[in-house]
C-alpha positions in Angstrom: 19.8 -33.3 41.5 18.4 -35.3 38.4 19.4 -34.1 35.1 16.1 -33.0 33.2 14.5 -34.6 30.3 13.5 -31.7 28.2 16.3 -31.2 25.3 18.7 -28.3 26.1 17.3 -26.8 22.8 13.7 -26.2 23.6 15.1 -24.6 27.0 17.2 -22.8 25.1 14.6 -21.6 23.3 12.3 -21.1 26.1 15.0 -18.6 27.5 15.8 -16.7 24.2 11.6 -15.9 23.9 11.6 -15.1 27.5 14.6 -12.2 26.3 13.0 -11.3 23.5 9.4 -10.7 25.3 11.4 -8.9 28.4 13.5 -6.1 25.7 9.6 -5.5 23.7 8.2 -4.8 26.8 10.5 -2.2 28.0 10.3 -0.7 24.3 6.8 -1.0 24.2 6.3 1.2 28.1 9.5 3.5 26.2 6.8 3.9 23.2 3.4 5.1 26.0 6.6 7.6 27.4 6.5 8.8 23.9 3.6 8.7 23.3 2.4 11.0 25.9 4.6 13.8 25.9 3.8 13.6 21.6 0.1 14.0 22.8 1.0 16.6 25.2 2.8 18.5 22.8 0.1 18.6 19.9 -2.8 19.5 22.4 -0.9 22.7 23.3 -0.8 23.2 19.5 -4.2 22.2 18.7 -6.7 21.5 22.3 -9.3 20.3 19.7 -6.8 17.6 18.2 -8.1 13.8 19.1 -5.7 10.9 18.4 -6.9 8.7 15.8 -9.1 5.6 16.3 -6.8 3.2 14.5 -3.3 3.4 13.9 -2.4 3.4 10.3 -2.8 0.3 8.0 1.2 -0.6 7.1 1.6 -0.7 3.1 2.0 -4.0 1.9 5.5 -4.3 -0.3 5.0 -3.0 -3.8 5.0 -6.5 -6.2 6.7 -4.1 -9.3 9.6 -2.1 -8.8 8.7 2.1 -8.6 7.2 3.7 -11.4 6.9 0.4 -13.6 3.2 0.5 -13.0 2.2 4.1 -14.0 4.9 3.8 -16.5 3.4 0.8 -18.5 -0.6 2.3 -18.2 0.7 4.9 -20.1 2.4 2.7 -22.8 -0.6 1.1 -22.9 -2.7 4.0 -23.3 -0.4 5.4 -25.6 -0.4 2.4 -28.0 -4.3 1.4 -27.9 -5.6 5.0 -27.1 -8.5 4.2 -24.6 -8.6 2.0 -22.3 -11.3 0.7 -19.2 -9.4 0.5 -15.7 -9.9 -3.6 -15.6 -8.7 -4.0 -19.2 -5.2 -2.3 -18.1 -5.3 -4.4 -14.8 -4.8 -7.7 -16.8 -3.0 -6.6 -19.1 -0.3 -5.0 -16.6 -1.0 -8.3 -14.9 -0.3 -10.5 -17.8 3.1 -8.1 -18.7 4.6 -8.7 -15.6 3.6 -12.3 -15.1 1.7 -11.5 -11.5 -0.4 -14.4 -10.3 -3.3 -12.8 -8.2 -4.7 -16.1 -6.7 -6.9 -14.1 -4.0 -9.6 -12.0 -4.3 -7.6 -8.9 -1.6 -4.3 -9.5 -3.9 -6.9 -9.0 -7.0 -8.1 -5.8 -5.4 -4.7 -4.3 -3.7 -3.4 -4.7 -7.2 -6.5 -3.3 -8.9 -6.5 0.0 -6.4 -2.6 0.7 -7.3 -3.6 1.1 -10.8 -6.5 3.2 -10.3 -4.3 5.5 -8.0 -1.6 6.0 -10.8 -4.5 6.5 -13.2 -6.2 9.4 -10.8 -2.5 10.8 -10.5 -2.0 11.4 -13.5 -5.6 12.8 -14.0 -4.6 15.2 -11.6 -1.4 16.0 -13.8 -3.1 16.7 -16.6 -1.6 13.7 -18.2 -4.8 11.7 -18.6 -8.8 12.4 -18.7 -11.6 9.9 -18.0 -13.8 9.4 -21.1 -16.4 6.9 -20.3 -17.6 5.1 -16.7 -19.8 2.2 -17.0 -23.0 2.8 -15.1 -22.9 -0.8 -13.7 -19.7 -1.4 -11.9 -18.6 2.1 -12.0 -15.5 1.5 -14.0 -13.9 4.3 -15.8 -12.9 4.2 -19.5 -9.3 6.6 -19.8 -7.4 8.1 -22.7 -4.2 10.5 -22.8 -5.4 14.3 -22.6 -5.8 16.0 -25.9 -5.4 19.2 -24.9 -2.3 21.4 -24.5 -2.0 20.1 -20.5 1.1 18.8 -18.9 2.5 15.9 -20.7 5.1 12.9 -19.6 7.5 12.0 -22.1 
């Protein structure tokens, strides 16, 4: 027998993949096992109930610690009393030092704003006051009234 030329490394890695790829495959039939006794069980619940078409989109990590974000657009609003969606999206931005260098990261970023803004609507906590015909943006203050407030 010759002794081969390929470095004991890459057959080492060769073997370690071909592990790896053996243990995901058994967890992956384990997961269709699962799977079809979950489905089994929620059609006896609900015969009308359909799996859905795509599985869920997985959340990108949060760039800000929890809270920070809705926490500052209210400081914000609090100190300059109105304020459009995009003008709190740089200036949170610019507080925290974010460098958005794609367009998606732009949006993602954008959306989590607007969601902590429409939760806090929902509160009671903040009201829209303008929305700019063209791009749809919405102009938002602190409520006035006697609503549920945040310290």
């Amino acid at each position: 027998m010759t002794a081969s030329r390929v470095p004991h490394q890459l057959t080492d890695k060769y073997e370690e993949l071909l592990r790896e790829r053996t243990e995901r495959l058994a967890r992956i039939e384990e997961l269709d096992r699962e799977l079809v006794f979950l489905d089994y069980s929620m059609r006896l619940l609900d015969p009308e109930w359909a799996p859905p078409a795509l599985p869920a989109k997985k959340l990108k990590p949060s760039r800000l610690p929890r809270g920070v974000l809705s926490r500052d657009c209210l400081h914000f609003l609090k100190s300059d009393g109105e304020l459009w969606t995009n003008e709190l999206v740089a200036r949170l931005a610019q507080r925290h030092r974010l460098t958005l260098t794609k367009r998606e990261d732009e949006q993602d970023f954008a959306s989590a704003v607007a969601m902590a803004l429409r939760r806090y609507e929902r509160q009671g906590v903040l009201e829209v006051v303008g929305k700019d015909a063209k791009t749809q943006a919405l102009r938002w203050r602190l409520c006035m009234d006697d609503g549920p407030r945040i310290q």
